[in-house]
N, C-alpha and C positions, 0 to 999 in steps of 0.2 A: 627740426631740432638743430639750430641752426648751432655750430660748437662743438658740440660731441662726436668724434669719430665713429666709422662703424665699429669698433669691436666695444666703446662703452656702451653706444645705441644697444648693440646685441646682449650685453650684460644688464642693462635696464633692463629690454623684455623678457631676461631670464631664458634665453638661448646662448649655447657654446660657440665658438666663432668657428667650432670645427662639427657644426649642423652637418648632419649626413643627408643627404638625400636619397640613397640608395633604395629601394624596393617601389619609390613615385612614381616609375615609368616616365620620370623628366630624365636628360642629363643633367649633370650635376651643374655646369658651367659651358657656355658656348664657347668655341674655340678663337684663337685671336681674328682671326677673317672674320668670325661670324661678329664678333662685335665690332669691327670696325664697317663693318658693310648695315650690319643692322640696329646700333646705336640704343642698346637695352639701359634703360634709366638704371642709376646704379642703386645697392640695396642699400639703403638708408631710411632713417626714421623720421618722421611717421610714414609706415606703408600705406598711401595711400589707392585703397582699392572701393574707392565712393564715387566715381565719376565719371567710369566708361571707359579714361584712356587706354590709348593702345601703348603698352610698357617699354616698344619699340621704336626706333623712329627720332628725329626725322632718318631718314636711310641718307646710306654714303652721296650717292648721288644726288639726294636734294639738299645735301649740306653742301657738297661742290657746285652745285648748279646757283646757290644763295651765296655763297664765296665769291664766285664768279663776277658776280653782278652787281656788288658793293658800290662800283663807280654809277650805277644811275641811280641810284640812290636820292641823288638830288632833282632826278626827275619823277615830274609825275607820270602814275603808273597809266592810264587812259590809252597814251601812243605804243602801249607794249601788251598790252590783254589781246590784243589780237590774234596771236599761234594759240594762247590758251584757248579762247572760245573757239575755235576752230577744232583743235583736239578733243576737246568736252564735248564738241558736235558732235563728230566721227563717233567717238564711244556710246553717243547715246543715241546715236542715226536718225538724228534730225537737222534740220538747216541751221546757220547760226545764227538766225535772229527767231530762236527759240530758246536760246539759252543768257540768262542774267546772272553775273558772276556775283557772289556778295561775300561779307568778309565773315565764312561760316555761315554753315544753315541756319542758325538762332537771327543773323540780322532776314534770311529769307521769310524767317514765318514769321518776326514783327513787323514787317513792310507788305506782307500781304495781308496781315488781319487790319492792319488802319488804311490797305489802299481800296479792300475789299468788303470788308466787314462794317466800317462806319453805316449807321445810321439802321442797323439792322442786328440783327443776331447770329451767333457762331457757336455751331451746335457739336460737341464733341464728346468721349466718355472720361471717367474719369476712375482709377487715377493715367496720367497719359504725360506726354514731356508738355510742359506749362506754357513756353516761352510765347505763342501766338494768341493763347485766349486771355495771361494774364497783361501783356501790353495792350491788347485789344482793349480790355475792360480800362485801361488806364483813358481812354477815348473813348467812354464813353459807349461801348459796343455791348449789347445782352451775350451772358453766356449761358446755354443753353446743355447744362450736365446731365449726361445720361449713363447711369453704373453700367459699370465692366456686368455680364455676366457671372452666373456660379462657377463657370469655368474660366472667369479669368480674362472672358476675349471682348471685343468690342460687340456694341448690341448693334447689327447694323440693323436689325429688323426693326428693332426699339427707335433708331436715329430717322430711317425711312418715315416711320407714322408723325415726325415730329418736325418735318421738313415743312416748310408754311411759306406764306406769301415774304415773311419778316425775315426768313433765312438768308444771309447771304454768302455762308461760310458751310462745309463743313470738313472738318478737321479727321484725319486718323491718323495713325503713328501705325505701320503695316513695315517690320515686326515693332511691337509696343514697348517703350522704354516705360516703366520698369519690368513688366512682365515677360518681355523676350519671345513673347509668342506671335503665332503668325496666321493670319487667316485665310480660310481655304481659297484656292486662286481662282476658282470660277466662281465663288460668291461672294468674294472684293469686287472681281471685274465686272461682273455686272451691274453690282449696286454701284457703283461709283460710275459706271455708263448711264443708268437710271436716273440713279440724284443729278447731277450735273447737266441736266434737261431743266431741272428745275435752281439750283443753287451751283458756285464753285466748290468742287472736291479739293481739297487743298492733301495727297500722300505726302506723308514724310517718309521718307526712304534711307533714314542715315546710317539703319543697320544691313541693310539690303545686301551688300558683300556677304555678308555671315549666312545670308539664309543656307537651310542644305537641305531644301527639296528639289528636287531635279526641274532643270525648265519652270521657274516659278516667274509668272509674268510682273515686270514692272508697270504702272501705270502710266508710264513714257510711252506704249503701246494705244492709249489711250488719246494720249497729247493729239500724235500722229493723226489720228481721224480727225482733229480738227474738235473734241471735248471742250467743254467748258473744265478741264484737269489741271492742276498744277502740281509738279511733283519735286520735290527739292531732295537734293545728298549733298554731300561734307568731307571733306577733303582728312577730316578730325578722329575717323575712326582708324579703318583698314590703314591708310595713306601713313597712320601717324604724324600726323600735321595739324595736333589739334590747337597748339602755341603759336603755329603762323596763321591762324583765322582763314581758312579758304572752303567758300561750298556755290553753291550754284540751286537754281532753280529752271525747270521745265515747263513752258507753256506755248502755246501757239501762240502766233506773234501779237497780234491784239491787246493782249492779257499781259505779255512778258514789256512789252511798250508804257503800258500803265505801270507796271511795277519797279521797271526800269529809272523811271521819274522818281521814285521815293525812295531809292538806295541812298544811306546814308553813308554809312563808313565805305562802304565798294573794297577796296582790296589795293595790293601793294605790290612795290614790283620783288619783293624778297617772297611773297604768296606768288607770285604768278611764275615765279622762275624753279620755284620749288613743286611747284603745280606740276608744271610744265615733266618735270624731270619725275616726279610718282607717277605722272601715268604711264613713262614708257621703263617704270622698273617693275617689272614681271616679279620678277627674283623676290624682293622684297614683299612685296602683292600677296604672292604666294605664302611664304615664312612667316605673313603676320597670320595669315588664316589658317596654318597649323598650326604654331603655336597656341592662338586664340584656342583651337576648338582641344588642344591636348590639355590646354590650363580648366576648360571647363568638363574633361571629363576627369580631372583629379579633383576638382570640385565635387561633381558628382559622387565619385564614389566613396568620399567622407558624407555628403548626404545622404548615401543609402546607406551605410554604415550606421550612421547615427539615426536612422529610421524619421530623416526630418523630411518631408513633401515639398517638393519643387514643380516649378511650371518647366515646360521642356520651351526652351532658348533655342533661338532663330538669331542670337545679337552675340554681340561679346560682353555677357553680364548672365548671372544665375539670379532668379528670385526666389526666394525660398522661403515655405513657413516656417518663422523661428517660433514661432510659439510663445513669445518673448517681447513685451514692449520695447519697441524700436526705439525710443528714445533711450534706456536702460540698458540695452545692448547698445548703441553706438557707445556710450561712457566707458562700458564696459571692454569694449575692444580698443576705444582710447587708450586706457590706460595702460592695455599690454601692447601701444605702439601701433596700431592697425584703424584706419579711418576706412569705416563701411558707407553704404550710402543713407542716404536720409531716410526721414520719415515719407512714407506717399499714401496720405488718408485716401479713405478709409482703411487702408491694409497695414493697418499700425502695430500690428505683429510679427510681418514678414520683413523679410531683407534681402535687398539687392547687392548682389559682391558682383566687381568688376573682376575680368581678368587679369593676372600680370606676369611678370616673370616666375620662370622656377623658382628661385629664392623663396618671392612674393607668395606663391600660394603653397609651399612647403609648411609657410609660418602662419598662413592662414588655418590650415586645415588644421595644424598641431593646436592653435590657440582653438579652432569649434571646435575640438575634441576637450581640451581642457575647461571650457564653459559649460559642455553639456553632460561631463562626465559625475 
């Protein structure tokens, strides 16, 4: 709403510019440190809460560490990824010709469905994040859809029986955009030890910071034996770096060699200087995955309030059945200033809200009490 200041924004959606927040268990406002160190997108309209980002970010130090560095700007970045992939090593305690930097995980899982997936099929459930089976299919690759369960989770039982000579992908999202859920860790680990005898396991790991069950194994565990695994993360969630494109992908080196070749956009030196400086900010690390998980228990508790059913969230995102055609409800939140997320058939009733600021889900929660009221 490009023009309008926040207090007309706030009077279009029919909010007083002196909103209380008092009894949300938010504060009301961060104090000046906290916004200058952790850079909270300011409230303005349209709230957009349809896309996962993290409402913090970039942090103090990856802005100064991007300031910094303006003067190589003119060069290309190839001579300076170096301390990066070496840091992204250490964190994920493998060698670094295990690791391929790309610009965001979405260019990892198009470069691995067309370097991997040609001339065979890529078997995954659905609904799940799109980005590798629908460029795949743009080449030509079979997709091979297999429904979520009654519960929501991936069928790996259903995926196993369906594994064949033609497989040459298959895909999970562990925890699963849109559904935020997570599957149990010794019966991921194994099936993906299993399949990958026979096809590539491609995890997606972008929400993997969020999970909160104790000791939940990454499939980078996997890599290390020497797997046929590939496990990609994203610089775009926790990091708040989802505007400077940075995420990376895991595989033993054979595999990471091959995919290596087909990176297209790669990454920059203002991504790898920002890179650089989120991995060694704790502080920030920390503060997004509080706030994350305080924003999604005041979600919560307007869900149980208004008796709506949600899947229990492993991500920074709630799914929840609205009961409400998704399409009719996005219009609907449009117009009181709030962008929810898409439609994701078949679950064309439920809806996905990202996290955001105090602000952000203050005016959430008021607007799903005034729709379902």
């Amino acid at each position: 709403m490009t023009g309008i200041t926040r207090r007309s924004w706030l009077k279009k959606v029919g909010i007083s510019t002196g909103l209380s927040f008092a009894g949300t268990g938010f504060l009301s406002d961060l104090s000046a440190e906290e916004i200058k160190k952790f850079n909270p997108r300011p409230f303005d309209g349209p709230i957009r809460l349809g896309s996962n980002e993290n409402p913090y970010g970039p942090s103090q130090k990856a802005r100064q560490a991007m300031q910094a560095h303006f003067d190589l700007g003119c060069r290309y970045p190839y001579a300076y990824n170096g301390d990066l992939t070496k840091m992204i090593a250490e964190k994920e305690d493998v060698p670094e010709d295990h690791i391929v930097l790309v610009a965001g995980s979405t260019e990892g899982l198009k470069i691995t469905g067309i370097t991997f997936g040609e001339g065979g099929e890529i078997i995954s459930c659905a609904p799940t994040f799109l980005a590798m089976m629908d460029y795949s299919a743009l080449w030509g690759t079979e997709i091979n859809w297999v429904p979520l369960t009654k519960d929501l989770d991936f069928d790996l039982d259903e995926i196993e029986k369906r594994v064949s000579y033609e497989t040459r992908l298959v895909f999970l999202c562990n925890p699963n955009n849109p559904t935020g859920k997570l599957l149990p860790a010794d019966r991921v680990r194994d099936f993906c030890d299993t399949v990958s005898k026979k096809a590539i396991v491609f995890s997606d790991e972008a929400y993997y910071d969020f999970i909160t069950e104790p000791n939940y194994p990454s499939m980078v565990e996997l890599v290390k034996e020497g797997k046929d695994v590939i496990v990609s993360k994203t610089f775009s969630k926790v990091y708040g770096l989802a505007g400077i494109r940075l995420g990376y992908l895991i595989a033993r080196p054979a595999l990471a060699a091959k995919l290596r070749e087909r990176v297209v956009a790669s990454t920059n030196i203002m991504a790898i200087e920002a890179g650089k400086a989120a991995l060694q900010d704790q502080e920030f690390y920390d503060f997004a995955i509080q706030k994350t998980n305080e924003a999604k228990a005041e979600i919560i508790a307007t869900l149980d309030d208004l008796k709506l059913p949600y899947a229990t969230s492993h991500a920074n995102f709630i799914f929840f059945h609205s009961g409400k055609d998704i399409v009719e409800l996005n219009q609907t939140f449009r117009d009181k200033g709030i962008i929810i997320g898409r439609p994701f058939p078949p679950l064309n009733d439920w809806c996905r809200i990202s996290t955001g600021t105090t602000e952000e889900i203050a005016l959430f929660n008021q607007t799903l009490r005034e729709v379902y009221s």
